[in-house]
C-alpha positions as CSV (number, residue, x, y, z in Angstrom):
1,X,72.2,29.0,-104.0
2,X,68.3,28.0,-104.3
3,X,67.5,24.3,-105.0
4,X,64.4,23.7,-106.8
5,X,62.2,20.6,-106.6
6,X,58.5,20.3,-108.3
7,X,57.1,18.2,-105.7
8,X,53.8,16.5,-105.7
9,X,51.7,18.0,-102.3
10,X,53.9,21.4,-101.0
11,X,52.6,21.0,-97.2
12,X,53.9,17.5,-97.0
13,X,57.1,18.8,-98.0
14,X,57.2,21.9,-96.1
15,X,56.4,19.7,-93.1
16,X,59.2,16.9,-93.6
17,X,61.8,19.3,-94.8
18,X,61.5,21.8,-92.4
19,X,61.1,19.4,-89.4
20,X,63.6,17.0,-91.0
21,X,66.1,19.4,-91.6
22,X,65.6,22.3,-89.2
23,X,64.5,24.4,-91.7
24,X,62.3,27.4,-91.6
25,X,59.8,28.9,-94.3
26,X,61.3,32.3,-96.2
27,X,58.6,33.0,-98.5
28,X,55.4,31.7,-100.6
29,X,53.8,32.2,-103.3
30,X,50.3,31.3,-104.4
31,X,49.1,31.4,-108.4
32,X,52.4,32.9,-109.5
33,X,52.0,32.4,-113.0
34,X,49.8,29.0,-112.1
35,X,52.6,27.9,-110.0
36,X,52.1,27.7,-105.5
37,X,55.5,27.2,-104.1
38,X,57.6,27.8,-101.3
39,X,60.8,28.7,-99.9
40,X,63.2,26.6,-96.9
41,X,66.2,27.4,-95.1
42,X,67.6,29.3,-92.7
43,X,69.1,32.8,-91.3
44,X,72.7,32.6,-91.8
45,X,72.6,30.1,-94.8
46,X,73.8,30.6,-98.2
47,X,70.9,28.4,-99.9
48,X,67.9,27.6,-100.0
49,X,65.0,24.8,-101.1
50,X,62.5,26.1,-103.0
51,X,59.2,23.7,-103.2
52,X,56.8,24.2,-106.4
53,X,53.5,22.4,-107.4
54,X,51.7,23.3,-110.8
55,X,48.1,24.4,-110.6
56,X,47.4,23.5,-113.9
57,X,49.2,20.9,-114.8
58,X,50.5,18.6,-111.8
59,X,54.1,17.7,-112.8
60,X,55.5,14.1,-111.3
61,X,58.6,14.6,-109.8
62,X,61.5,12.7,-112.1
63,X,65.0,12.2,-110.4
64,X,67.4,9.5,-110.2
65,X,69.2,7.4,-107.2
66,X,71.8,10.0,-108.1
67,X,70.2,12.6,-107.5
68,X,71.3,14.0,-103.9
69,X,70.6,16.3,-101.5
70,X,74.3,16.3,-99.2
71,X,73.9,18.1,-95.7
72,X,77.5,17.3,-93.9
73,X,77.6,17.2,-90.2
74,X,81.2,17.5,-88.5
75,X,79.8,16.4,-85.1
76,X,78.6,13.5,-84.2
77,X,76.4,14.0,-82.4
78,X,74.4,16.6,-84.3
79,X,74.5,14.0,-87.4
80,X,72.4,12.0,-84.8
81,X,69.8,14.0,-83.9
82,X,69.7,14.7,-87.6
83,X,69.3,11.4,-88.6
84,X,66.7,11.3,-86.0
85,X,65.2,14.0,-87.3
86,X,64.4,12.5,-90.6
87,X,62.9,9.5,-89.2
88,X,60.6,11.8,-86.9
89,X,59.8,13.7,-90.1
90,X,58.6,10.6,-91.8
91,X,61.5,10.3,-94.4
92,X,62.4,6.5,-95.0
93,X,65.9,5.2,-94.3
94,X,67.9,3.7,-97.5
95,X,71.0,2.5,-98.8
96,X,72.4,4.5,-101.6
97,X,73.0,3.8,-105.0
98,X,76.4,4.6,-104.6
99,X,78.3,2.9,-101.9
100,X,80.1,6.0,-100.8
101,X,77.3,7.6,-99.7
102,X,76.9,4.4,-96.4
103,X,80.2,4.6,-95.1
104,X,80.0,8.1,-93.5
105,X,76.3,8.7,-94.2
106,X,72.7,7.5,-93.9
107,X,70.8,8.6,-97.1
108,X,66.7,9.6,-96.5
109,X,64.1,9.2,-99.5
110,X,60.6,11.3,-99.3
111,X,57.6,10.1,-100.8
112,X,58.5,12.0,-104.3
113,X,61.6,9.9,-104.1
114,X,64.3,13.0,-103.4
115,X,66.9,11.5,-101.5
116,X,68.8,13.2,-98.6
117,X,72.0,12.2,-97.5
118,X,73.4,12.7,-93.7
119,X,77.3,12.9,-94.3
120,X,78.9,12.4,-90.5
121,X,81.9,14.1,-92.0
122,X,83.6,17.2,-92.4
123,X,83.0,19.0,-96.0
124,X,86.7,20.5,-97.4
């Protein structure tokens, strides 16, 4: 599965995501088509985030308090260090539109307003 996101400055991105997250770069591109982008995830994984700025024609990144990025951690203590990790990364700390979200998780907003949630919980 890939995930793609226009975003507003790709190395700020790359930079939170992959040090927030633990993520690795895949693959760029530059002036594909007047697009840059970029590729994040990891060996093993069956997804992927893909990053993408228009050259041309800068688009402003439109999502809702709804619109979520879920990472589940089973272990405690790795939901820790990965809530740690976001912080580190520069990723703001918020409470989530929907309540759910706070009982079992701490949800992360970047500065293009994509919000992450940290789910301390097993994923059925």
């Amino acid at each position: 599965m890939r995930i793609a996101k226009p975003v507003s400055n790709l190395e700020r991105s790359f930079l939170m995501y992959s040090q927030g997250l633990d993520l690795h770069k895949l693959a760029e591109f530059n002036d594909h088509d007047g697009f840059n982008g970029l590729m994040l995830g990891r060996k093993g994984l069956d997804w992927h985030i893909e990053f993408t700025f228009c050259l041309s024609h800068p688009i402003q990144p439109l999502q809702t308090q709804e619109d979520l990025l879920v990472l589940y951690y089973s272990d405690e203590n790795a939901w820790i260090d990965a809530c740690a990790r976001m912080i580190e990364a520069g990723f703001n700390m918020t409470n989530s539109f929907n309540p759910y979200w706070d009982i079992n998780g701490r949800t992360f907003v970047d500065p293009d307003g994509y919000r992450v949630v940290i789910q301390n919980k097993t994923w059925v």
